[in-house]
C-alpha positions as CSV (number, residue, x, y, z in Angstrom):
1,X,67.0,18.7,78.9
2,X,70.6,18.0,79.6
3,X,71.0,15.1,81.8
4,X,73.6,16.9,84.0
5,X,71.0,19.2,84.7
6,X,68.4,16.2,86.1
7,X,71.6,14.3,88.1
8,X,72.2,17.6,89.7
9,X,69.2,18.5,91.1
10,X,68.7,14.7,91.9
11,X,71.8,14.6,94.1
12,X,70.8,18.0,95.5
13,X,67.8,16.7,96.6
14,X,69.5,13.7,98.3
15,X,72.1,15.6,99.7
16,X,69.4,18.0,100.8
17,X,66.9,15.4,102.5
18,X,69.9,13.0,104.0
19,X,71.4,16.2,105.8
20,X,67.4,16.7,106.7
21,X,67.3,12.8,108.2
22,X,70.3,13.4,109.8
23,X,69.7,16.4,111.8
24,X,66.6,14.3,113.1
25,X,68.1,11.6,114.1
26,X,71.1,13.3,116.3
27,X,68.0,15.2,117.9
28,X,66.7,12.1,118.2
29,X,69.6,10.5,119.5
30,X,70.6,13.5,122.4
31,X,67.2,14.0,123.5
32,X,65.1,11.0,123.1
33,X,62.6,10.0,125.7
34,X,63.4,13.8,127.4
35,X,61.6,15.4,124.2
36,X,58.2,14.1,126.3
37,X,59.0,15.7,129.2
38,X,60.2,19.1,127.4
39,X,56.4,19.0,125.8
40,X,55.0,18.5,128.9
41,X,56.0,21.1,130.8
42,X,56.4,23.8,127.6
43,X,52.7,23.0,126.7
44,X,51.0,24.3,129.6
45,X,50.1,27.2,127.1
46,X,49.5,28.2,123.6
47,X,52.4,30.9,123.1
48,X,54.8,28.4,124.9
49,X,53.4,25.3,122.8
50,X,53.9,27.7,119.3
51,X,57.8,28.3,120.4
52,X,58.5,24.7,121.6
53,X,57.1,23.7,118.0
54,X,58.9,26.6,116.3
55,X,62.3,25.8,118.3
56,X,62.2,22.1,117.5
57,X,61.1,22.3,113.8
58,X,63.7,25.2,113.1
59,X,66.7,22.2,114.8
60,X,65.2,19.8,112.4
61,X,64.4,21.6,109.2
62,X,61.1,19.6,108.9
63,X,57.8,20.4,109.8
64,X,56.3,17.1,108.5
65,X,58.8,15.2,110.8
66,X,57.2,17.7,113.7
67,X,53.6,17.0,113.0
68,X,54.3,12.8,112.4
69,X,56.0,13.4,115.9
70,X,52.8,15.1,117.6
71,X,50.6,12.6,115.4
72,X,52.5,9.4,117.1
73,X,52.2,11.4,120.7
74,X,48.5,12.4,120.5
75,X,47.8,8.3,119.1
76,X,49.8,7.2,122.7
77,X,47.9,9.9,124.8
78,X,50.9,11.3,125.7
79,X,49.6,14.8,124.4
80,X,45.9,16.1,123.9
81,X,44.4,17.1,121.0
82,X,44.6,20.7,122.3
83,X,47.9,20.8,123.1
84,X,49.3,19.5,119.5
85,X,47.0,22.6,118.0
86,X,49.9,24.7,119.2
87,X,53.2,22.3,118.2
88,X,51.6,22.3,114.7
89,X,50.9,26.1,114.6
90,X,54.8,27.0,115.9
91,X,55.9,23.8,113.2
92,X,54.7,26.0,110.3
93,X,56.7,29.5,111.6
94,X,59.8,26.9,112.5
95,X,59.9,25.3,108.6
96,X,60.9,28.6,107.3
97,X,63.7,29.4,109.1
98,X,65.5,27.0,106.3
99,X,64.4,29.4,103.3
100,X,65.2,32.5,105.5
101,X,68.9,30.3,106.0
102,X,68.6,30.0,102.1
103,X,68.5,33.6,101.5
104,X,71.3,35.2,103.6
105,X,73.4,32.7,102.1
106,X,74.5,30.4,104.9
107,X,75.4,27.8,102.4
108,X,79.1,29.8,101.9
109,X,79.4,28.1,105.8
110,X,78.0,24.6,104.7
111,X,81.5,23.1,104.3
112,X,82.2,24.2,107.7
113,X,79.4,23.3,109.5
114,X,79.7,19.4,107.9
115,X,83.7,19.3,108.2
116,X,82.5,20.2,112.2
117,X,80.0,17.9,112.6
118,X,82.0,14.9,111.1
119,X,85.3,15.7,113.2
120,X,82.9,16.0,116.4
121,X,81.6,12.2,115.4
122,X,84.6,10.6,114.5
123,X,87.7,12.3,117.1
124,X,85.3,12.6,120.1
125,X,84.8,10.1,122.1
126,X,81.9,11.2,124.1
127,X,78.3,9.5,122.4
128,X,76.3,13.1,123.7
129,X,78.8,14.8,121.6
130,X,78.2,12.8,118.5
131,X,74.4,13.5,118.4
132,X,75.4,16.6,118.6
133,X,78.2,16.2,115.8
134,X,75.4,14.4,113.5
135,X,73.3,17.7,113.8
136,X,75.5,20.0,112.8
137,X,76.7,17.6,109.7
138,X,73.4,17.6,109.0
139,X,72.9,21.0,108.5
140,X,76.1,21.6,106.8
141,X,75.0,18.5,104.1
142,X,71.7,20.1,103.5
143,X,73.0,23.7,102.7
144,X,75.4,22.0,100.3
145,X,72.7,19.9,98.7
146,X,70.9,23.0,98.8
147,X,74.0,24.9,96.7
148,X,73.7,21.7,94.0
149,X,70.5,22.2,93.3
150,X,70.4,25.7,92.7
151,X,73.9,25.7,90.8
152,X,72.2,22.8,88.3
153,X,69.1,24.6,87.7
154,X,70.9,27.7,86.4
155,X,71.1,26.5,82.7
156,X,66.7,26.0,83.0
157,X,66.5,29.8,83.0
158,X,67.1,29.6,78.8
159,X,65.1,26.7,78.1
160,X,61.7,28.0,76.8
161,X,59.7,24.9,77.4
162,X,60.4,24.9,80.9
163,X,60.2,28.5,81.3
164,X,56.6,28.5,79.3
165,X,55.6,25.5,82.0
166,X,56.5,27.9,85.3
167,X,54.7,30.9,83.6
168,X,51.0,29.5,83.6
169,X,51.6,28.9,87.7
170,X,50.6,32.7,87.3
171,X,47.0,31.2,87.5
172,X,46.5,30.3,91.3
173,X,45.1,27.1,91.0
174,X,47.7,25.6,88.8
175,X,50.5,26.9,90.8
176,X,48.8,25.7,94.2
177,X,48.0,22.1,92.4
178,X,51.7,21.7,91.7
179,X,53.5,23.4,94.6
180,X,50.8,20.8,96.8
181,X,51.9,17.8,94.4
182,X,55.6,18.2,94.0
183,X,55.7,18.7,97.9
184,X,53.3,15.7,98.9
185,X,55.7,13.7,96.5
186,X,59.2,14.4,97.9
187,X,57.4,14.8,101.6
188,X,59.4,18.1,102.6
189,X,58.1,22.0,102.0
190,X,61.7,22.9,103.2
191,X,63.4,21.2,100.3
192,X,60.5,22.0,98.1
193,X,60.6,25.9,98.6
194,X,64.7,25.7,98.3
195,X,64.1,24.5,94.8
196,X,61.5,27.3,94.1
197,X,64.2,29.5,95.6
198,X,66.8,28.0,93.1
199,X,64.6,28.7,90.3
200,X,63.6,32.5,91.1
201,X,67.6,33.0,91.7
202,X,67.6,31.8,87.9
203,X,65.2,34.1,86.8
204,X,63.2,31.1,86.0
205,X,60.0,32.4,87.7
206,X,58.8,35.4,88.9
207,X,57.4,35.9,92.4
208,X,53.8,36.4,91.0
209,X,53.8,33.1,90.4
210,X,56.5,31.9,93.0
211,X,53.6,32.4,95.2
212,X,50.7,30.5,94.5
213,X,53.5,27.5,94.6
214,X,54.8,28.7,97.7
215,X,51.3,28.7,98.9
216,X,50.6,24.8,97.4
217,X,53.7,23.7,99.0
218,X,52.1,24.5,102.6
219,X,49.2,21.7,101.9
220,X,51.6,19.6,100.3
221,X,53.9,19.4,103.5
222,X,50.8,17.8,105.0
223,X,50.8,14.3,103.3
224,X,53.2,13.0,104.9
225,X,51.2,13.7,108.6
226,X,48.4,12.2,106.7
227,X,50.3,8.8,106.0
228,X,51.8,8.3,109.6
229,X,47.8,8.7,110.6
230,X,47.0,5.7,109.0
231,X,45.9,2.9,111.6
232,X,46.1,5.3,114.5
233,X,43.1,6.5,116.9
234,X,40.5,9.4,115.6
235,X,42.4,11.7,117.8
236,X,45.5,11.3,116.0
237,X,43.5,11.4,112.8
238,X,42.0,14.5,114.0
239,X,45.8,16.0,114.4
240,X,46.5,15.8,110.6
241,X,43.2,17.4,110.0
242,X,44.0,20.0,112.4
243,X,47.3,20.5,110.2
244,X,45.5,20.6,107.0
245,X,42.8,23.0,108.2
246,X,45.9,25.6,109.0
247,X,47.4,25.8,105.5
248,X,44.4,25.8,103.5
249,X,42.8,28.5,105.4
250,X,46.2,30.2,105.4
251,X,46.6,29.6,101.3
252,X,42.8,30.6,100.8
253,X,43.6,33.8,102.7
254,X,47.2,34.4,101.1
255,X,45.5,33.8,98.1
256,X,43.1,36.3,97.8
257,X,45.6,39.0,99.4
258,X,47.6,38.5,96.5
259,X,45.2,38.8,93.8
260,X,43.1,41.9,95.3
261,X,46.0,43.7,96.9
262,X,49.7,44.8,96.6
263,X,51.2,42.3,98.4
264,X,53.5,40.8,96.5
265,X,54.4,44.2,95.0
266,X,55.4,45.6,98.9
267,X,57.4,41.7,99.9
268,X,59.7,42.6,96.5
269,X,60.1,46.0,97.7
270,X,61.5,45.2,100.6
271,X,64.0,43.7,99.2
272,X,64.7,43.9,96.0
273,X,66.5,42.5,93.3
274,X,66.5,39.2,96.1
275,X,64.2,36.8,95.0
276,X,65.3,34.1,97.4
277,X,64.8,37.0,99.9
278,X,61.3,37.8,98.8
279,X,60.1,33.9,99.1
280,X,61.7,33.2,102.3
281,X,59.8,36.7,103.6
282,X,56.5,35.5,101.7
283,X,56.8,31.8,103.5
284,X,57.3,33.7,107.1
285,X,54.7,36.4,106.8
286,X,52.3,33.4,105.1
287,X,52.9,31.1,108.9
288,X,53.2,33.8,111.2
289,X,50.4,35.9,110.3
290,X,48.1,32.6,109.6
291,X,48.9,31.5,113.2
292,X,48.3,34.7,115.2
293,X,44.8,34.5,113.2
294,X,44.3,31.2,114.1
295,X,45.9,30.8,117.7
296,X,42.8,32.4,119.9
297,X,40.4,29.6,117.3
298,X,43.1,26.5,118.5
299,X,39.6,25.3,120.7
300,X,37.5,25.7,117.4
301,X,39.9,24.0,115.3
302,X,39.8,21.3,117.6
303,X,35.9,21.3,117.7
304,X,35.5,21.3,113.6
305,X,38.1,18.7,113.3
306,X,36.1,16.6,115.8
307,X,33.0,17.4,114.1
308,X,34.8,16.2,110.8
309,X,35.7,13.1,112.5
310,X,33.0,12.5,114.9
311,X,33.5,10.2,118.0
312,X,31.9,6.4,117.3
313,X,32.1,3.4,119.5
314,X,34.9,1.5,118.7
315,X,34.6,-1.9,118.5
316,X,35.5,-4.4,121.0
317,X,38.6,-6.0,119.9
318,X,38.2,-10.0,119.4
319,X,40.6,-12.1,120.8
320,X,44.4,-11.7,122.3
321,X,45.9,-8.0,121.1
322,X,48.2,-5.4,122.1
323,X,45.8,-2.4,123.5
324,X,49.1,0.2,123.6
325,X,51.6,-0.9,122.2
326,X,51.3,0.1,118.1
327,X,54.1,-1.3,116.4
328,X,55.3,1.2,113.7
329,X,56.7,0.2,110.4
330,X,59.6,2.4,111.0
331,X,61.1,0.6,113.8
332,X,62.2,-2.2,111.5
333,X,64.2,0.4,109.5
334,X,67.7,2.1,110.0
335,X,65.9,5.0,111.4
336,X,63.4,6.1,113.1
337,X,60.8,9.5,113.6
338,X,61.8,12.7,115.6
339,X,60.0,11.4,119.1
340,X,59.7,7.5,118.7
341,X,61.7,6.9,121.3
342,X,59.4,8.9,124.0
343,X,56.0,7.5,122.1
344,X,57.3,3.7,122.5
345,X,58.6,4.0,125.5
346,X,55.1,5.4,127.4
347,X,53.6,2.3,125.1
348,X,55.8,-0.1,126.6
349,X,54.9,0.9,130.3
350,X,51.2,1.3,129.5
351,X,50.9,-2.3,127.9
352,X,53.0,-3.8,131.1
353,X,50.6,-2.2,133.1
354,X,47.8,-4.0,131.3
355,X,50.1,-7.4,131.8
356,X,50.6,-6.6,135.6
357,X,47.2,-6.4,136.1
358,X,45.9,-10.0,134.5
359,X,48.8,-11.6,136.5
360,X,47.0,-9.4,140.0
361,X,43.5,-11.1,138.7
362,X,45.1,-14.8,138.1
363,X,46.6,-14.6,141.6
364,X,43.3,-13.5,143.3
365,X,41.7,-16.0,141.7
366,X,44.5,-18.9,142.2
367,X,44.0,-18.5,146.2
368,X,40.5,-18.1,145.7
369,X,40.7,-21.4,144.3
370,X,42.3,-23.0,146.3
371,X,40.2,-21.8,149.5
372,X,36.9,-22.9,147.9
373,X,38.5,-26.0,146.6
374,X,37.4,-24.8,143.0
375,X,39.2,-26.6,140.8
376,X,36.3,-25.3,137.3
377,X,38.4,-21.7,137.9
378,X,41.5,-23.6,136.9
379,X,40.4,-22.9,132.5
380,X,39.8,-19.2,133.3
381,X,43.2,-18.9,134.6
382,X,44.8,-21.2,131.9
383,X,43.3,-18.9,129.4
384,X,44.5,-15.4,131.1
385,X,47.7,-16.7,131.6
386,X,47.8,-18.0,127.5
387,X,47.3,-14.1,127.5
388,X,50.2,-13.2,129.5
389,X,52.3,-15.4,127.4
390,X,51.3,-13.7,124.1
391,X,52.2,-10.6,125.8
392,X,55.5,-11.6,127.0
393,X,56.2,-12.6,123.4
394,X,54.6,-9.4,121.2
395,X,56.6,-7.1,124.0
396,X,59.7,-9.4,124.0
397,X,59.7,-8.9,120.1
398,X,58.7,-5.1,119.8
399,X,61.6,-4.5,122.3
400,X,63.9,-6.9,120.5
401,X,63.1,-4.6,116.9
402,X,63.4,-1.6,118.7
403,X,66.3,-1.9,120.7
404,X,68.8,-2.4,117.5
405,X,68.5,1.0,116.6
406,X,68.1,3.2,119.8
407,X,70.9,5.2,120.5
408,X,69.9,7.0,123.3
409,X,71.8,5.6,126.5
410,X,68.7,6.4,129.1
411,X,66.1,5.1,126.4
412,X,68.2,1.8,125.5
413,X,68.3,1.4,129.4
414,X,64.8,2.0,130.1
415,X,64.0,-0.5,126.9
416,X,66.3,-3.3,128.8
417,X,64.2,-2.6,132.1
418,X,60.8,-3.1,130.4
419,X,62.2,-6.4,128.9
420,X,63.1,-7.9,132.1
421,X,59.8,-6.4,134.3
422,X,58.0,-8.5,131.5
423,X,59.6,-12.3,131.8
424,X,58.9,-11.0,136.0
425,X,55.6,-10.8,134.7
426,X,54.8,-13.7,133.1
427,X,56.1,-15.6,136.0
428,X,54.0,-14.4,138.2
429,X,51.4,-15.6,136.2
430,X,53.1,-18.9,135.8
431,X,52.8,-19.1,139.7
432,X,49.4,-18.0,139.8
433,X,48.3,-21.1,137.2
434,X,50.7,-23.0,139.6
435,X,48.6,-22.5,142.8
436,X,45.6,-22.7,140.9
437,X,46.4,-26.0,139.6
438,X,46.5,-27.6,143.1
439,X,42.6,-27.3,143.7
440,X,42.6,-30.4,141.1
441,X,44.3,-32.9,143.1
442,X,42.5,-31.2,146.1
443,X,39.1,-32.0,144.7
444,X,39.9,-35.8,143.4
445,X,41.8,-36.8,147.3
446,X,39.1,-34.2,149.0
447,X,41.7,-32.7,150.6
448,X,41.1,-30.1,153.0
449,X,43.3,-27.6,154.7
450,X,42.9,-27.2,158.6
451,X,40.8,-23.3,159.3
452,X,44.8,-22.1,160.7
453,X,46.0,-23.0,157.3
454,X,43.3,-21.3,155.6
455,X,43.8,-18.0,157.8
456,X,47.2,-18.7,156.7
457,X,46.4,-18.9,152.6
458,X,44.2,-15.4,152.9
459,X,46.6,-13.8,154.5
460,X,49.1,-14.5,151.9
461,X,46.4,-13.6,149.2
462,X,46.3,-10.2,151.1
463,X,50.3,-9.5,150.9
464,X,50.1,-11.1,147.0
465,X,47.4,-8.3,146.0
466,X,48.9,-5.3,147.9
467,X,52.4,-5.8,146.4
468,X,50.9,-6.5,143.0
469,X,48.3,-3.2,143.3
470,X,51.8,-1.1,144.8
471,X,53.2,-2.4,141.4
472,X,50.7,-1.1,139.5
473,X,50.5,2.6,141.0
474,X,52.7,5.1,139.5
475,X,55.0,7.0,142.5
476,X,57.0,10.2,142.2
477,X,58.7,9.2,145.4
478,X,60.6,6.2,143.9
479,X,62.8,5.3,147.2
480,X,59.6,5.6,149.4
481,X,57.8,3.4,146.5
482,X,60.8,0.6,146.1
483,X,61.1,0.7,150.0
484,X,57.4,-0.3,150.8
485,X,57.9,-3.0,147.9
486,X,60.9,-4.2,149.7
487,X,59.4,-4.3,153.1
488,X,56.4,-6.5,151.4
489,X,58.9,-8.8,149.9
490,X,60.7,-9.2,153.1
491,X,57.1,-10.0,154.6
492,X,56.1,-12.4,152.8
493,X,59.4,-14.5,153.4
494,X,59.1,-14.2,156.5
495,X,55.6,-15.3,156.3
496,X,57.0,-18.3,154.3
497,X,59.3,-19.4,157.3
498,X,56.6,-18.8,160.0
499,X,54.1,-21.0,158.0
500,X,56.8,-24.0,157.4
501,X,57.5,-24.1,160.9
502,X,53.7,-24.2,161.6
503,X,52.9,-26.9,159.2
504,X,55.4,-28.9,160.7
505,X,54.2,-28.5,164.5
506,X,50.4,-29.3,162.2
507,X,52.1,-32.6,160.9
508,X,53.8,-33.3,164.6
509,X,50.3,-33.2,166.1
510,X,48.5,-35.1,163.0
511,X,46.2,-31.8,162.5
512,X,47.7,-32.3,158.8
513,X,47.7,-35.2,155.9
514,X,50.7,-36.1,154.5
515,X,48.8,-35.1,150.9
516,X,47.7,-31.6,152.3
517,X,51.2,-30.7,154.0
518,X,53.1,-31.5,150.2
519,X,50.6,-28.8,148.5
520,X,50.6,-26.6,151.6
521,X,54.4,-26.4,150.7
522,X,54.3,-26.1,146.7
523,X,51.8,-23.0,148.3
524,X,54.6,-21.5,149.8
525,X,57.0,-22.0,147.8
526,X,54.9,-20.2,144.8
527,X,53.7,-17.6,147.6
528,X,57.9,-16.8,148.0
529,X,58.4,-16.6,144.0
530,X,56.1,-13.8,143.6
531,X,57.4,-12.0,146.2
532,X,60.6,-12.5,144.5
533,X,59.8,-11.3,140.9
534,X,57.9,-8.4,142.1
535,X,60.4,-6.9,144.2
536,X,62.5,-7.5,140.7
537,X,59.9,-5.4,138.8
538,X,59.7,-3.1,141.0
539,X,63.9,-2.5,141.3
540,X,63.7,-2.3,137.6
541,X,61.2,0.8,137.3
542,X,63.3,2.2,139.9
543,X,66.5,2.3,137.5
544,X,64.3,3.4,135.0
545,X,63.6,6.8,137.0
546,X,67.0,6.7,138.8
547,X,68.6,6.5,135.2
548,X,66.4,9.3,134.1
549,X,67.1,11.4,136.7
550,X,71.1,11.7,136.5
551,X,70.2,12.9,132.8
């Protein structure tokens, strides 16, 4: 084989699959943490969930980047396993808008679309408009990768080894086996079927084989869903399985039509003398007609892959751990999935939920402490707030890796919020050990606080849990939310200054030791900080959503 030949379609391929990543990653870019709350509200059925998957497969020329997406979303419980049934099905129908593309020839426009794109990125200034710009230089670069492929398999048409090769895919197996391989190799059915395009323009192979490929290159589209499963929950498992039920039912199916009936002989008649054509029609009738079998079974689909992967009681996980937050190989890189931003960014709240709520349980149990003069809950608290450090750091870090590369505006705010509501966080906590620490010195000078000063230190355990449960709830109304916050902040200073000016008329009248009135005050003074840092977590979620909603 001449070498030009294997550098062409190599550089093809790149071209084809760079265009491909770029596309994603302007989506990526313009959308970002609004691509979960498009899903929400456009999976409320199945017909809507098939076009929302269609739509944003047929932006992105990649179903596999699609399903990875609804793999990560299902693993975060942003999405049910129900509701991914239909993103997968409209994923399938949306991949072959790029061999339909293919075959009326779009690639004449390919110059056009890139020279477009690039002149949007670099003499706009606006940063919407250059996601924008990087999709439509994406889709120029593909086409034109596209055009190098096909123009350097031309010369493979008179080379009889390679033609004897493409002739025994006539036997269905074989040509499922390799379309299934090549595709799982390269990871894209869109580039894969271009090149099978490429070689039926050459007259290579015919479309009685064409299609047993075609049909292969369905499963093979699924590897790459099956990869991103790896470490995730069973429900996200159960997504890839869901995937790979849906083209091996719809090759099985395919596959028998073509061998008992006329079916390929009518897709040639419609348009013959196009074998591009006839693939591209072949891949759309194979997804669409496979899906509108399968769409009323979505619930049994979901019930065999559940049965495949049965439900089993997960083990407890040993020691210190993230419980949401799944860090993802990719975030080190360059680049990162279709959707990551929304899948991280749900993580990130989730796990500083789980972080609030140890710091709530170390203050409960700090003034508890300090009321029953209990100085043995002191380790317990030392060890939750060891907890709250690891936290602070894994977070600290995941945002740190993550943050170099996001380059949506809302998300990279959002990202900067979470990073500062989690050093609030650990201070709190840091208070909490703080308070709890007293009940030592209590116990060893049996100091005791007068029954005003204990009404006192309940009271401010009362305002210290309400604020810290308000934290925790999740309000549409964010002014109404932040306000109540405020007013509790604003309590509990002025509950500071009323209790100094007590302790001091308690000291006046010798109601108070000397000993007692110093940790009294460290009391206060810790009782003030977390008002402080929770009205500061609670102003940054309320950016988050203010920031989200000017978008």
């Amino acid at each position: 084989m001449d070498v030009s030949i294997l550098l062409g379609l190599l550089g093809g391929l790149a071209l084809f699959l760079y265009g491909m990543q770029m596309m994603s990653s302007g989506l990526e870019a313009a959308a970002g943490n609004r691509m979960k709350r498009i899903l929400e509200k456009l999976t409320s059925n199945r017909i809507l969930g098939v076009l929302v998957g269609a739509g944003i497969t047929a932006v992105i020329q990649s179903s596999s980047a699609t399903t990875v997406m609804m793999v990560g979303f299902v693993n975060s419980g942003m999405m049910t396993l129900r509701q991914a049934v239909w993103i997968i099905m409209g994923a399938n129908i949306g991949t072959t808008i790029t061999g339909q593309l293919i075959a009326l020839d779009v690639g004449l426009l390919a110059p056009l679309f890139a020279f477009v794109g690039v002149a949007m990125i670099v003499f706009l200034k606006k940063p919407q408009l250059h996601h924008y710009g990087s999709i439509l230089a994406g889709l120029g670069v593909l086409f034109i990768g596209m055009d190098m492929m096909g123009a350097s398999m031309e010369p493979l048409a008179e080379w009889p080894a390679f033609v004897n090769l493409l002739s025994s895919f006539s036997n269905p197996l074989l040509g499922i086996a390799a379309g299934a391989l090549f595709t799982a190799i390269i990871q894209s059915s869109s580039a894969s079927v271009g090149i099978l395009q490429a070689l039926a323009i050459s007259g290579v192979i015919g479309l009685d084989s064409a299609v047993y490929v075609l049909f292969g290159q369905n499963i093979g589209t699924c590897i790459t869903a099956v990869l991103a499963s790896v470490g995730t929950s069973r429900n996200a498992k159960r997504t890839t399985i869901i995937h790979l039920m849906f083209n091996i039912f719809g090759t099985i199916l395919f596959t028998i039509l073509c061998m008992t009936t006329p079916l390929t002989g009518l897709i040639q008649s419609l348009t013959p003398g196009q074998p591009d054509s006839q693939i591209a029609n072949m891949h759309t009738l194979f997804n669409i007609v496979t899906t509108i079998i399968l769409l009323p079974a979505g619930g049994l689909l979901v019930k065999i892959a559940m049965r495949i992967l049965p439900e089993k009681k997960e083990a407890e996980a040993e020691g210190m751990h993230l419980q949401y937050l799944v860090p993802n190989p990719n975030m080190t890189k360059q680049e990162h999935p279709i959707g990551f931003s929304a899948m991280y960014i749900t993580q990130l709240s989730q796990e500083l939920n789980r972080m609030l709520h140890m710091a709530g349980q170390n203050v409960e149990t700090a003034f508890q402490a300090v009321l029953d003069r209990d100085p043995k809950r002191l380790e317990g608290a030392e060890d939750t707030e060891e907890y709250i450090d690891y936290l602070n750091k894994e977070i600290s870090q995941y945002i740190s890796n993550v943050i170099v590369n996001e380059t949506n505006e809302e998300d990279s705010t959002a990202v900067s919020a979470y990073f500062r509501i989690s050093g609030n966080i650990e201070r709190i906590g840091d208070h909490a050990v703080n308070i709890c620490e007293y009940t030592q010195i209590m116990k060893e000078k049996d100091i005791r606080f007068s029954e005003e000063a204990r009404r006192e230190l309940r009271t401010m355990k009362s305002v210290c849990m309400e604020v810290i449960s308000l934290l925790e709830q999740e309000s549409i109304q964010k002014e109404e939310w932040l306000g109540r916050v405020s007013e509790l902040e604003q309590s509990i200073d002025d509950l500071t200054e009323e209790y100094r000016e007590k302790q001091l008329e308690r000291m006046k009248s010798g109601a108070c030791s000397d000993e007692a009135c110093i940790i009294f005050s460290e009391l206060l003074t810790d009782f003030e900080r977390i008002g402080d840092h929770a009205l500061n977590i609670a102003q940054e979620r309320a950016s988050i959503s203010v920031e989200s909603a000017s978008h």
